[in-house]
C-alpha positions in Angstrom: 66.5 117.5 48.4 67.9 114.1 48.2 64.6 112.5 47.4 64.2 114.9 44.6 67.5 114.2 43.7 66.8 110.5 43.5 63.7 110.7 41.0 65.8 112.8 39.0 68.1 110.0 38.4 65.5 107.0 38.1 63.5 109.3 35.8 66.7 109.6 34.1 67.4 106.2 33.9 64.4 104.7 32.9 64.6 107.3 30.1 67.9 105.9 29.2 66.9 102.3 29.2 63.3 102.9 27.5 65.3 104.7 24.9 68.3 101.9 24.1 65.6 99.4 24.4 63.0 101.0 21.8 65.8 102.6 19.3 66.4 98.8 18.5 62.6 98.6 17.4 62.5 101.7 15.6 60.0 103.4 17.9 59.4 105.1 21.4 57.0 103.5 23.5 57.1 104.7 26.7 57.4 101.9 29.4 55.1 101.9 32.6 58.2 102.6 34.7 58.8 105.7 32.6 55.1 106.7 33.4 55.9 106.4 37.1 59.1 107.8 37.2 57.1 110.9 35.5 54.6 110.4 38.6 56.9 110.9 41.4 58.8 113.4 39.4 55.9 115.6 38.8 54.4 115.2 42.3 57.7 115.9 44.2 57.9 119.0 41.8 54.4 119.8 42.8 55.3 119.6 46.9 58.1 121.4 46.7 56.4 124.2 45.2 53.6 124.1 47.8 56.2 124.0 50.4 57.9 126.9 48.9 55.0 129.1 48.6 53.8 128.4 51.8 57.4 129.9 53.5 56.8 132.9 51.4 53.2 133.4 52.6 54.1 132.5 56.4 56.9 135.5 56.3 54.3 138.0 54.9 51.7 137.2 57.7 54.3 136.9 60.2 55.6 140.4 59.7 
């Protein structure tokens, strides 16, 4: 949970710093650290789903 925690935040962050860097320019561009914060973010999402589903499926076969 703390690893999910922690791409939260640098998602977060890089957001934050993509935004206060481009608002001076006028436009969003999205920054290649934004990209792979999105990455991690996505793909942690995607485990912990698996992971989740997979509990629910071992207590049905278990039972």
């Amino acid at each position: 949970m703390k690893r999910i925690q922690f791409e939260i935040l640098f998602f977060l962050s890089m957001l934050f710093i993509n935004g206060v860097y481009y608002y001076q320019e006028g436009y969003f561009k999205p920054s290649s650290g934004l990209i792979l914060a999105s990455i991690f973010i996505t793909i942690e999402i995607v485990i912990f789903a698996i992971q989740s589903i997979n509990k629910k499926y071992k207590k049905r076969t278990n039972t």
